[in-house]
PDB file of N, CA, C and O in Angstrom:
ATOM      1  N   UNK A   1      20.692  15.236 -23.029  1.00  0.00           N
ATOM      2  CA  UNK A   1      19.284  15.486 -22.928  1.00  0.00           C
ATOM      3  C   UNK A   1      18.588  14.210 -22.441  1.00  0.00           C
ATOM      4  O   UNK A   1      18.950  13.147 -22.945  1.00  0.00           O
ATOM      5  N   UNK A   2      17.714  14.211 -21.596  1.00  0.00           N
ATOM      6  CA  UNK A   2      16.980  13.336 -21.093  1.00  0.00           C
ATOM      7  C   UNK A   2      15.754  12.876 -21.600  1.00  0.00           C
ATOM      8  O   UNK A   2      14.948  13.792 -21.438  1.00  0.00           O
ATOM      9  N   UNK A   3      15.193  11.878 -22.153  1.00  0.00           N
ATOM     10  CA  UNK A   3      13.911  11.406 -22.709  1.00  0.00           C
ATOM     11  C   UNK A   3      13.082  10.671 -21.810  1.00  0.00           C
ATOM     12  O   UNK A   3      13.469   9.751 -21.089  1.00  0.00           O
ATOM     13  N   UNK A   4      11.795  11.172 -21.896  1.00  0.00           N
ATOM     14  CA  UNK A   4      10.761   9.924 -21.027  1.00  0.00           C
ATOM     15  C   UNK A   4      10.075   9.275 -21.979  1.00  0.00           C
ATOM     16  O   UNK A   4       9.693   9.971 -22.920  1.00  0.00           O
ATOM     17  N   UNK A   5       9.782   8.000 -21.996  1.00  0.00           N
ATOM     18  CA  UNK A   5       9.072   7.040 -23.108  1.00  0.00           C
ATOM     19  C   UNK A   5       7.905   6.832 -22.343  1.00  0.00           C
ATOM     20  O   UNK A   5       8.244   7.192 -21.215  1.00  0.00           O
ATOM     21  N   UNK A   6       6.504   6.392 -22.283  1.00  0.00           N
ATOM     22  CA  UNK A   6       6.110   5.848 -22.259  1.00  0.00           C
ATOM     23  C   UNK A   6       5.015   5.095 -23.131  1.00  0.00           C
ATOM     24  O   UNK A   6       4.976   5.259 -24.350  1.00  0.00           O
ATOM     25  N   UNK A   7       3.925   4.073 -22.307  1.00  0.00           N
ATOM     26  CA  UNK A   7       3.645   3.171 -23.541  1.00  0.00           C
ATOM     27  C   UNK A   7       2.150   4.088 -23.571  1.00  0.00           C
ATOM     28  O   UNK A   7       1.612   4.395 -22.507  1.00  0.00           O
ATOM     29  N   UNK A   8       1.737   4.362 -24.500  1.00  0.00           N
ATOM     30  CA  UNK A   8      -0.019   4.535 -24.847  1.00  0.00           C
ATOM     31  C   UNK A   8      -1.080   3.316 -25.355  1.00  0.00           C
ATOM     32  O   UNK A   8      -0.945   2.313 -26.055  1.00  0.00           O
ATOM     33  N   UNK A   9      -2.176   3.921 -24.647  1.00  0.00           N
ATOM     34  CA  UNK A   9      -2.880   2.810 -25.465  1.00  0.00           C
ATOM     35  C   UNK A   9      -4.602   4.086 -25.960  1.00  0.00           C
ATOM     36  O   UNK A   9      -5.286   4.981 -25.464  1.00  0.00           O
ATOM     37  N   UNK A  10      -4.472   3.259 -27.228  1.00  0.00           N
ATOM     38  CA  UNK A  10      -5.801   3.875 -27.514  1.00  0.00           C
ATOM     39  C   UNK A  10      -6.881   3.339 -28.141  1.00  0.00           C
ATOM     40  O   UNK A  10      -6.818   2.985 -29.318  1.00  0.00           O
ATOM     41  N   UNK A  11      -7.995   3.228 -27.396  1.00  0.00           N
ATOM     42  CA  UNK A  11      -8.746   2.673 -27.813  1.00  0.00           C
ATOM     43  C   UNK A  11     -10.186   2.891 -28.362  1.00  0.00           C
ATOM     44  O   UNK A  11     -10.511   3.924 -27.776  1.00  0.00           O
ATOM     45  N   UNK A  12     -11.057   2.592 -29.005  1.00  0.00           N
ATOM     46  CA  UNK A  12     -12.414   3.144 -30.080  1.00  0.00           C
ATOM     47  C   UNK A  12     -13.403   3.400 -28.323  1.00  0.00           C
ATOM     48  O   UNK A  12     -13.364   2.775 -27.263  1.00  0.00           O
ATOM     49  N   UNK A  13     -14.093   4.468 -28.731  1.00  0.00           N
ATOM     50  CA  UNK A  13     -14.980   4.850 -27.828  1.00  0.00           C
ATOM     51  C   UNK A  13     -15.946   5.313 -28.598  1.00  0.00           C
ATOM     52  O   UNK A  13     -16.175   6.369 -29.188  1.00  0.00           O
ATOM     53  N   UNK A  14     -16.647   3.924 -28.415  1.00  0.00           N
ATOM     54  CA  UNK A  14     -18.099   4.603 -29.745  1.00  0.00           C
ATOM     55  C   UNK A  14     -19.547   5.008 -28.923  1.00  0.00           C
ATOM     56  O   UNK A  14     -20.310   4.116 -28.551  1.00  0.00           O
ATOM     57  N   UNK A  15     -19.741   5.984 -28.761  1.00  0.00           N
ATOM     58  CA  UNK A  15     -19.861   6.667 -30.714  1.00  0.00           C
ATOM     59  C   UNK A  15     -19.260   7.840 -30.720  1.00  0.00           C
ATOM     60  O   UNK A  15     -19.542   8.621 -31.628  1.00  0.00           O
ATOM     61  N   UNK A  16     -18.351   8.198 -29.757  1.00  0.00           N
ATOM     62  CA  UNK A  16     -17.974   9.344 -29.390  1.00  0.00           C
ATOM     63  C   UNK A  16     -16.436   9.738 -30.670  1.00  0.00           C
ATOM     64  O   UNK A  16     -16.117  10.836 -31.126  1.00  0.00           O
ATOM     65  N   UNK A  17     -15.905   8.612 -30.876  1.00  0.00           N
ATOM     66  CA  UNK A  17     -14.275   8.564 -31.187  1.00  0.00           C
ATOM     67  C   UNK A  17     -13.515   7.358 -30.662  1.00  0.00           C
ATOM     68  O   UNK A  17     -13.503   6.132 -30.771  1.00  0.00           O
ATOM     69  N   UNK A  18     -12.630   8.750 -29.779  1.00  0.00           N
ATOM     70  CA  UNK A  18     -11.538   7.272 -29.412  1.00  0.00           C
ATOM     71  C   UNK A  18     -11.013   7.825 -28.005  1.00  0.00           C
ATOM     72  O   UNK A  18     -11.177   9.025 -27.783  1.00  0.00           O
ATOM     73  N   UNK A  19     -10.419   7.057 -27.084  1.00  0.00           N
ATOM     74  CA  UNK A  19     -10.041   6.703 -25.372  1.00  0.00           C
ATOM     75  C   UNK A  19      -8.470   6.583 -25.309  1.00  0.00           C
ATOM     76  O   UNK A  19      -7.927   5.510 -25.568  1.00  0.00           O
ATOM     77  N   UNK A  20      -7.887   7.494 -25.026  1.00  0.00           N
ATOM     78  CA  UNK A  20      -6.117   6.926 -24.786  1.00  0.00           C
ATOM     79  C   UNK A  20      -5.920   7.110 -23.523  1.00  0.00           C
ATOM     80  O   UNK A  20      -6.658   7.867 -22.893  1.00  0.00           O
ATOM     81  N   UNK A  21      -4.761   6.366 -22.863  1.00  0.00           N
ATOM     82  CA  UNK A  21      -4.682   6.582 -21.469  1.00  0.00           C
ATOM     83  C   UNK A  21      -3.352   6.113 -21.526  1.00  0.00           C
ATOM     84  O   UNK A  21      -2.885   5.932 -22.651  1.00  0.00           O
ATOM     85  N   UNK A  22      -2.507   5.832 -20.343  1.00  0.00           N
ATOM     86  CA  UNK A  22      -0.841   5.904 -20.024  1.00  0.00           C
ATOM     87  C   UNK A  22      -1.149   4.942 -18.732  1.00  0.00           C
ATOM     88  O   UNK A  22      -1.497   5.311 -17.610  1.00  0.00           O
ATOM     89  N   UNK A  23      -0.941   3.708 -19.165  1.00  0.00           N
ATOM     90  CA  UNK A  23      -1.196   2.898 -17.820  1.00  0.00           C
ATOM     91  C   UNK A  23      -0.072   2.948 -16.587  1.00  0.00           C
ATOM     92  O   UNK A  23      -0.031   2.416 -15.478  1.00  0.00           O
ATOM     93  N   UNK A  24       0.734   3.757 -17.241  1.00  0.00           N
ATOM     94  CA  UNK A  24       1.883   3.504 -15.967  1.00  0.00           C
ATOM     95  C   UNK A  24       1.708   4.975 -15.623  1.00  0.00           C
ATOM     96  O   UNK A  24       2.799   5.492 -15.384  1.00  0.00           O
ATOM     97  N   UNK A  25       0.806   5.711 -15.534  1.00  0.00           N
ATOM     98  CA  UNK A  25       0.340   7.086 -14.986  1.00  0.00           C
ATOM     99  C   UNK A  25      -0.910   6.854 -14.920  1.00  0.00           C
ATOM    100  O   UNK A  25      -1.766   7.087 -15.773  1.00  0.00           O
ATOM    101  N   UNK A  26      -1.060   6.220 -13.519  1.00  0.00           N
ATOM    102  CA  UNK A  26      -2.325   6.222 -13.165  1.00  0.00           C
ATOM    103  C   UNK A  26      -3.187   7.352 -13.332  1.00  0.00           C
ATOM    104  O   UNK A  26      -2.582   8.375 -13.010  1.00  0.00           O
ATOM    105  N   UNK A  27      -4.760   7.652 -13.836  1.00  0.00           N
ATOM    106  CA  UNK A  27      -5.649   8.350 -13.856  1.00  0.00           C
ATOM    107  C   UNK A  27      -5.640   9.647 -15.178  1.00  0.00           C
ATOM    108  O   UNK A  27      -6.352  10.648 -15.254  1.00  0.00           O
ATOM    109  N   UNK A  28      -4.343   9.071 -16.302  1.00  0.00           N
ATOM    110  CA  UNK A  28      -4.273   9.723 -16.938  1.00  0.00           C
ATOM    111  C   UNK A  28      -5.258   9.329 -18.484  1.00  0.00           C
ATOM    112  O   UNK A  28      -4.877   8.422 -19.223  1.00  0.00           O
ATOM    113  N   UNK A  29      -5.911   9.752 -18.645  1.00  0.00           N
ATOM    114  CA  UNK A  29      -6.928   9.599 -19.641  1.00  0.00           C
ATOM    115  C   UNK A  29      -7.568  10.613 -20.211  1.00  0.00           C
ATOM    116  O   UNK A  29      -8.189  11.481 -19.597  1.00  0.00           O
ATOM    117  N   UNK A  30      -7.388  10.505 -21.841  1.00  0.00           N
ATOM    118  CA  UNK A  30      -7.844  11.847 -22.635  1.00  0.00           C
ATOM    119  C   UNK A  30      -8.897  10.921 -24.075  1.00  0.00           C
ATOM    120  O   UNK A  30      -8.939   9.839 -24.660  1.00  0.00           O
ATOM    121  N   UNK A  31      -9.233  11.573 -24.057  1.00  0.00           N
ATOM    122  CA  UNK A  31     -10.337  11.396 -25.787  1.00  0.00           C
ATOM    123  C   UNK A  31     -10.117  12.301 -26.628  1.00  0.00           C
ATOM    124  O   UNK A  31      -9.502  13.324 -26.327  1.00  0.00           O
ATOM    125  N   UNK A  32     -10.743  11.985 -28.209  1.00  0.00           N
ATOM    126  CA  UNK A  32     -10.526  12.620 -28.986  1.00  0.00           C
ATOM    127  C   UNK A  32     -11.511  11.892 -30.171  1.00  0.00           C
ATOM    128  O   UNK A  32     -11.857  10.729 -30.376  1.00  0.00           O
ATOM    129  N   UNK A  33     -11.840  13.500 -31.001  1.00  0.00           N
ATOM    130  CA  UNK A  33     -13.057  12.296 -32.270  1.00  0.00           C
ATOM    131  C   UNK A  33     -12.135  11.564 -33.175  1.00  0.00           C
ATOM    132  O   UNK A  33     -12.797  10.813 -33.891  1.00  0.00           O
ATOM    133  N   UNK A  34     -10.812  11.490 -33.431  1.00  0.00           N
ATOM    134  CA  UNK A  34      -9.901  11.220 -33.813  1.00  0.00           C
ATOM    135  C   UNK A  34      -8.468  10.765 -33.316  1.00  0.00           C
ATOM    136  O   UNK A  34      -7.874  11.475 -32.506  1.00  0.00           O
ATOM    137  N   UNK A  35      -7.852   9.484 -33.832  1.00  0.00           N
ATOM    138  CA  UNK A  35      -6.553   8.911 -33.262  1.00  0.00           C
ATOM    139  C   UNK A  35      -5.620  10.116 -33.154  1.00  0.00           C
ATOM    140  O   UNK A  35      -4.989  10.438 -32.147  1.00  0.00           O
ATOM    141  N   UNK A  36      -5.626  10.757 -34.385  1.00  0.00           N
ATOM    142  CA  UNK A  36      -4.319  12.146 -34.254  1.00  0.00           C
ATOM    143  C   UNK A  36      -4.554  12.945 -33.290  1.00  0.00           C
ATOM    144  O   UNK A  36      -3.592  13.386 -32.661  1.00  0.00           O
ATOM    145  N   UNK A  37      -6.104  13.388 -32.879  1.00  0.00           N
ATOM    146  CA  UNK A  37      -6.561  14.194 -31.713  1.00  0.00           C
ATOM    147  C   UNK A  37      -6.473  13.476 -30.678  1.00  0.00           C
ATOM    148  O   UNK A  37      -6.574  14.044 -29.591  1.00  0.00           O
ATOM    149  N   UNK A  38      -6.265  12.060 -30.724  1.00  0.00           N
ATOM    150  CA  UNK A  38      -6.356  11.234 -29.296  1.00  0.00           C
ATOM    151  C   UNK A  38      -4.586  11.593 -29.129  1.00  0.00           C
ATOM    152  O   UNK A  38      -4.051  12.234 -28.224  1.00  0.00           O
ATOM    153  N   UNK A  39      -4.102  11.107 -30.019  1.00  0.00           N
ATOM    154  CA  UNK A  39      -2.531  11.166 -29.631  1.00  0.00           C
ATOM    155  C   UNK A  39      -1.495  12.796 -29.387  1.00  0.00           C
ATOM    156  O   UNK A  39      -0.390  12.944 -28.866  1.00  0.00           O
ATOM    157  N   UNK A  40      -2.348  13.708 -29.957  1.00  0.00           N
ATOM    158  CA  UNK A  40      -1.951  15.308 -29.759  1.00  0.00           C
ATOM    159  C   UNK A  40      -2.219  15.439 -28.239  1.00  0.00           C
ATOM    160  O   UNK A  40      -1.292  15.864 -27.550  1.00  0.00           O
ATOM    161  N   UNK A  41      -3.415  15.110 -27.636  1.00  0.00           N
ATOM    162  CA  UNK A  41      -4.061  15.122 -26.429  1.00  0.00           C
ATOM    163  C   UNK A  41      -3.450  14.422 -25.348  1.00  0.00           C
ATOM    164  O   UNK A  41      -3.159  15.089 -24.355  1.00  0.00           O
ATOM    165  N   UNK A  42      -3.200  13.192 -25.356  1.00  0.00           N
ATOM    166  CA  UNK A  42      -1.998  12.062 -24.925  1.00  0.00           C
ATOM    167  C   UNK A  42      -0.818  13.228 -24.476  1.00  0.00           C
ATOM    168  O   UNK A  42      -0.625  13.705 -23.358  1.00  0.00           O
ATOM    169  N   UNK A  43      -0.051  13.528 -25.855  1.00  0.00           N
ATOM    170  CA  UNK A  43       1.149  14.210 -25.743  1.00  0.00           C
ATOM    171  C   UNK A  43       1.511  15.160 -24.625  1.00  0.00           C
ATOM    172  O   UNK A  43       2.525  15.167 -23.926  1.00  0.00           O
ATOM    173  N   UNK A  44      -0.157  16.429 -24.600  1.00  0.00           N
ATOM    174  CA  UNK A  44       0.027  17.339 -24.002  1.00  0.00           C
ATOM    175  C   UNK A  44      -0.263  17.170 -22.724  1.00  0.00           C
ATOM    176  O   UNK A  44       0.179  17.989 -21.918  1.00  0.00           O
ATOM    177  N   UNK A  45      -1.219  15.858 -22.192  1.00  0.00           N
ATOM    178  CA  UNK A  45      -1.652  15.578 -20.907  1.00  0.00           C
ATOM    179  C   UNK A  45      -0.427  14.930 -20.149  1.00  0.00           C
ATOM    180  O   UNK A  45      -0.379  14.871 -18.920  1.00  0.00           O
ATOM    181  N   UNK A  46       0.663  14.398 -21.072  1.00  0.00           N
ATOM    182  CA  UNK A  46       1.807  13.402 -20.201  1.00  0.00           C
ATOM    183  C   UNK A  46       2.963  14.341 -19.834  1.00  0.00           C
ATOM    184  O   UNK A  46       3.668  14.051 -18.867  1.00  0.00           O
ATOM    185  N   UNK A  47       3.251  15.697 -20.711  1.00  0.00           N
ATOM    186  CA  UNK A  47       3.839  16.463 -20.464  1.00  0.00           C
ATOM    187  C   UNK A  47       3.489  17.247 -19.542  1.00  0.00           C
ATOM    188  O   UNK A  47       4.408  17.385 -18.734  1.00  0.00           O
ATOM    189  N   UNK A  48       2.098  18.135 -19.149  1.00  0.00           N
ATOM    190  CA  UNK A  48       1.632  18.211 -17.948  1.00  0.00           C
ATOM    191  C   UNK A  48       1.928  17.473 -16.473  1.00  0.00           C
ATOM    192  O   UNK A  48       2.331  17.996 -15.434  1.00  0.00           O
ATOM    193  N   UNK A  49       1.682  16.471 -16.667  1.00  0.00           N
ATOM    194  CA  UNK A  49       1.105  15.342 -15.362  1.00  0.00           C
ATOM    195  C   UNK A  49       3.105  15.407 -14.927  1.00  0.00           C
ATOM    196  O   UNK A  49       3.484  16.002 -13.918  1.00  0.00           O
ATOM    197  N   UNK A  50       4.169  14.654 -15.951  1.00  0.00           N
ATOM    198  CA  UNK A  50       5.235  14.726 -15.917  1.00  0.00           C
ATOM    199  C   UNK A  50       5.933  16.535 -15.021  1.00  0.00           C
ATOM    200  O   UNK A  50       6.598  16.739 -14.005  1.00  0.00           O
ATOM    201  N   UNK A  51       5.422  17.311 -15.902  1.00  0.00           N
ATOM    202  CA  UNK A  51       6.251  18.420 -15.143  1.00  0.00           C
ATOM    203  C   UNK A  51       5.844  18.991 -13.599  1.00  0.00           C
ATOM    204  O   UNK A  51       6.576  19.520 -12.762  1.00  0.00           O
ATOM    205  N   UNK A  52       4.048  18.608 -13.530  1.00  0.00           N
ATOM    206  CA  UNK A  52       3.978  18.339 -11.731  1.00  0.00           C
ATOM    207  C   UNK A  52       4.487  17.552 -11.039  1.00  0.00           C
ATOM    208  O   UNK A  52       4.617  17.712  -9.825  1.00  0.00           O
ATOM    209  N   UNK A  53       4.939  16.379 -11.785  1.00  0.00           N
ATOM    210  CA  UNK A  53       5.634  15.353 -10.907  1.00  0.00           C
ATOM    211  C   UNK A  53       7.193  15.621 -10.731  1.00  0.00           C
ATOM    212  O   UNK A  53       7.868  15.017  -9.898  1.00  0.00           O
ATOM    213  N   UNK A  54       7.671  16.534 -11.551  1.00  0.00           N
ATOM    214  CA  UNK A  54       9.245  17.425 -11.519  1.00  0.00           C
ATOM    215  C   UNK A  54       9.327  18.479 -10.323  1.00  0.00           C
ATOM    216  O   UNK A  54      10.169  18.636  -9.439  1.00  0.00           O
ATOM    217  N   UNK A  55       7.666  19.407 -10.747  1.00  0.00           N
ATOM    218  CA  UNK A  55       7.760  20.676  -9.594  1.00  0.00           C
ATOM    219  C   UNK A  55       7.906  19.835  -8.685  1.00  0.00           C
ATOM    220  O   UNK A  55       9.013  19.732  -8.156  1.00  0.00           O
ATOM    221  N   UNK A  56       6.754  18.966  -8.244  1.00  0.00           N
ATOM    222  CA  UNK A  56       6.755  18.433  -6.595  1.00  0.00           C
ATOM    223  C   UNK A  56       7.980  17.593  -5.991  1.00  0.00           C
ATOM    224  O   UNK A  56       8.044  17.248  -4.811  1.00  0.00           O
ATOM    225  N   UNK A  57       9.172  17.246  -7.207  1.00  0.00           N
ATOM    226  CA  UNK A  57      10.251  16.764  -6.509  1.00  0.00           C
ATOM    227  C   UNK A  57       9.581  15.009  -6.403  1.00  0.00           C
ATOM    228  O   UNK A  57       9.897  14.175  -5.555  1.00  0.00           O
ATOM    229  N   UNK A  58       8.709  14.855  -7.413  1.00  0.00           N
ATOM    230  CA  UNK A  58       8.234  13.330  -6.983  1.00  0.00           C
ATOM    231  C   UNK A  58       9.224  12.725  -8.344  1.00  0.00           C
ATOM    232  O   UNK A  58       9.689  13.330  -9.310  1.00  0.00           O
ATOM    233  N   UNK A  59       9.304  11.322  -7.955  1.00  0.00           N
ATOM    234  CA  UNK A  59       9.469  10.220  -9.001  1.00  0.00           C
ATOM    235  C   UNK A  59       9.077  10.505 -10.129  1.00  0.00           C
ATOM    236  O   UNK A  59       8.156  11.319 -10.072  1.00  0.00           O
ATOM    237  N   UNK A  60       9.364  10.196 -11.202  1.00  0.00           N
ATOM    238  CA  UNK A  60       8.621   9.902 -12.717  1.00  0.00           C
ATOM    239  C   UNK A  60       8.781   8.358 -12.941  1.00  0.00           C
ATOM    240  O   UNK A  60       9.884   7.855 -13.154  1.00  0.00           O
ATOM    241  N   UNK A  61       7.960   7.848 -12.900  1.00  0.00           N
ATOM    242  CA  UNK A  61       7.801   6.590 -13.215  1.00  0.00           C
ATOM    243  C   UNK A  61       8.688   6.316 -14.846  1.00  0.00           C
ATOM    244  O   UNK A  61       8.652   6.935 -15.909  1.00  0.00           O
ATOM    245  N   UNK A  62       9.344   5.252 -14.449  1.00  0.00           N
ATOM    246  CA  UNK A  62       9.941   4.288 -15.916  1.00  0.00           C
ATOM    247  C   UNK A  62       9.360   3.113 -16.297  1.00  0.00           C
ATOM    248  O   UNK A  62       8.711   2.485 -15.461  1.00  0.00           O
ATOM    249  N   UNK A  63       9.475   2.717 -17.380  1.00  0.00           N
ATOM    250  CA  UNK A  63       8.670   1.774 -18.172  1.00  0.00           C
ATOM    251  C   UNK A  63       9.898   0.360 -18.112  1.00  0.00           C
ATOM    252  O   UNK A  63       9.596  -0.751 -18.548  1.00  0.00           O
ATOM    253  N   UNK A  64      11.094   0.632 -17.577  1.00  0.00           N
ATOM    254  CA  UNK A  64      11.950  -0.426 -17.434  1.00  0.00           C
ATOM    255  C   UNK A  64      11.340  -1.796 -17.026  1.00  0.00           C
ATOM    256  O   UNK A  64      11.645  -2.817 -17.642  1.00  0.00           O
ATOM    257  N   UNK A  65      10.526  -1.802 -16.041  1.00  0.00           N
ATOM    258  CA  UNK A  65      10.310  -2.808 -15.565  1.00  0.00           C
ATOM    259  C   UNK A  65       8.487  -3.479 -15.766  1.00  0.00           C
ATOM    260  O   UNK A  65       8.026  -4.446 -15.160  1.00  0.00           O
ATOM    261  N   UNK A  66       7.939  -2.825 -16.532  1.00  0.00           N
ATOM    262  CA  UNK A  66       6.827  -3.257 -17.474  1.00  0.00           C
ATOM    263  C   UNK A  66       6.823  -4.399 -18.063  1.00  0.00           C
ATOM    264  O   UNK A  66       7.771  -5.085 -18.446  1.00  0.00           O
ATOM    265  N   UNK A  67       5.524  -4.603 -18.128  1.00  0.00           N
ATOM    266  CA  UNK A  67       5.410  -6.323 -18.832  1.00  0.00           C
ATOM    267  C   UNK A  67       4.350  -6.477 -19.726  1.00  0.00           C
ATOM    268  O   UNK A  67       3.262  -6.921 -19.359  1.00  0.00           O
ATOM    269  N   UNK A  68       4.649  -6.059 -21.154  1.00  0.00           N
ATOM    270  CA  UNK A  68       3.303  -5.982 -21.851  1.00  0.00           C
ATOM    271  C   UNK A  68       3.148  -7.275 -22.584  1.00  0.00           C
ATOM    272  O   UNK A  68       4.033  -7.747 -23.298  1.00  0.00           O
ATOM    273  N   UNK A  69       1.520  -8.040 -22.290  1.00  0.00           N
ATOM    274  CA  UNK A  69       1.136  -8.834 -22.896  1.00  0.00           C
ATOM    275  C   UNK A  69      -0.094  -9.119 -23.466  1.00  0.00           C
ATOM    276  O   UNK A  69      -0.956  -8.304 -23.138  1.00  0.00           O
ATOM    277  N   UNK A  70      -0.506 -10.090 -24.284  1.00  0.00           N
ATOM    278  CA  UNK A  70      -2.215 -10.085 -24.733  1.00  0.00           C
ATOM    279  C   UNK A  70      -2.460 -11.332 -24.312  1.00  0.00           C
ATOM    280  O   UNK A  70      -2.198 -12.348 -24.956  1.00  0.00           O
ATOM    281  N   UNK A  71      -3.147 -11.272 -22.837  1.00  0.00           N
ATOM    282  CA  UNK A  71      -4.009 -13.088 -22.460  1.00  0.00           C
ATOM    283  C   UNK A  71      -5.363 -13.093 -23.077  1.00  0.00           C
ATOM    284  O   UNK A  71      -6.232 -12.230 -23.200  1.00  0.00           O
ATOM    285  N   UNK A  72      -5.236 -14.685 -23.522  1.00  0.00           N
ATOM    286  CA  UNK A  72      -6.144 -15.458 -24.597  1.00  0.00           C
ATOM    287  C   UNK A  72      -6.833 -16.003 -24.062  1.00  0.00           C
ATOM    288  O   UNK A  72      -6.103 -16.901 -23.642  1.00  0.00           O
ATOM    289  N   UNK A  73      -8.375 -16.337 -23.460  1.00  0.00           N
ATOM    290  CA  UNK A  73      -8.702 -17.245 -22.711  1.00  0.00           C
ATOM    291  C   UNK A  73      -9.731 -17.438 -23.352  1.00  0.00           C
ATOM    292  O   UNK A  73     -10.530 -16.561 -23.681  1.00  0.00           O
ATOM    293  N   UNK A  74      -9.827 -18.876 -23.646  1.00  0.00           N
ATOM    294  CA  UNK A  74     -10.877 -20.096 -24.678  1.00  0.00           C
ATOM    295  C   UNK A  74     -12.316 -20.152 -24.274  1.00  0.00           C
ATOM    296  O   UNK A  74     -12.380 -20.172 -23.045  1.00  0.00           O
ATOM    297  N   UNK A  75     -13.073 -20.174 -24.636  1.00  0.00           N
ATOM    298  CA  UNK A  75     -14.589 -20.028 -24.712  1.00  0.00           C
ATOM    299  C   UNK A  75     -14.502 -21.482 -23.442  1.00  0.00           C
ATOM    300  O   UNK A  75     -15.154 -21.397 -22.402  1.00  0.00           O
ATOM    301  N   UNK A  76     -13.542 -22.841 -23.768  1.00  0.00           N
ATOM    302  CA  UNK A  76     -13.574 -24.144 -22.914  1.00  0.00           C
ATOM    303  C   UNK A  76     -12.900 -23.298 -21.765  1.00  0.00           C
ATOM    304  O   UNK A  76     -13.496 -23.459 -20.700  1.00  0.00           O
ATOM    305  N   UNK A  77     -12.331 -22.845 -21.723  1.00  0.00           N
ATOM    306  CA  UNK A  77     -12.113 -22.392 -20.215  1.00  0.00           C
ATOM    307  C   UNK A  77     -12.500 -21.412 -19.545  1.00  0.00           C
ATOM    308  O   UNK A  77     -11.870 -21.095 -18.537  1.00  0.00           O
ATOM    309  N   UNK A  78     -13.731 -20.640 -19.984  1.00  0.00           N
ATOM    310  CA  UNK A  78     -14.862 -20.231 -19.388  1.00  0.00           C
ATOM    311  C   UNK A  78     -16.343 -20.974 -19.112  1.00  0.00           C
ATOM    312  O   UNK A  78     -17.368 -20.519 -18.605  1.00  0.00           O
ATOM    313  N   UNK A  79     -16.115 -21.959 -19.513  1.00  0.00           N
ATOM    314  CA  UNK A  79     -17.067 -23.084 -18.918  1.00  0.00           C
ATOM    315  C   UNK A  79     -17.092 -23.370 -17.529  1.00  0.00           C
ATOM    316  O   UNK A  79     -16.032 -23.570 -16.935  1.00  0.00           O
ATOM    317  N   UNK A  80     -17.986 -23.403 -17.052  1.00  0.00           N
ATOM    318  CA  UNK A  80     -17.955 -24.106 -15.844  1.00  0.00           C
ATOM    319  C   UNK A  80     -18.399 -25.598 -15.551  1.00  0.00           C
ATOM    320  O   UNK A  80     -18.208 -25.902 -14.374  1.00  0.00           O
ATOM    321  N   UNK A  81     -18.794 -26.325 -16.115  1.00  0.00           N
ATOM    322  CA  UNK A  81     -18.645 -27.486 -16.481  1.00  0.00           C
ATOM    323  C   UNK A  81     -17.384 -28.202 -15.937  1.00  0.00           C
ATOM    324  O   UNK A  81     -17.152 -29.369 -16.252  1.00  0.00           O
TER     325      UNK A  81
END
């Protein structure tokens, strides 16, 4: 059996709830008033987007070669000074 992983991110969208999206599937973005409704929503939008990208015989993108990080940049090195 074959598995697709990818990474989610979800984030607070106030005042509405919350914002998840699939950065390595471009334009894929769902909401929800809730993380469990953000991530049910996630689920069913990547399985969608994934099985058009099966009908049409296209690629499915892999997360193999991804690079996740958090850049820090200092209040002094937004100075212009």
């Amino acid at each position: 059996m074959k598995y697709y992983t990818f990474r989610t991110i979800i984030e607070p969208d106030d005042p509405r709830g919350y914002h998840g999206f699939v950065p390595i599937l471009p334009g894929l973005h769902t909401s929800g008033k809730t993380i469990k409704e953000v991530k049910k929503n996630l689920k069913e939008a990547i399985t969608c987007h994934i099985q058009g990208l099966i009908k049409d015989d296209e690629i499915v993108p892999r997360e193999e070669n991804a690079i996740e990080m958090v850049q820090t940049i200092s209040e002094k090195e937004l100075s212009f000074c």
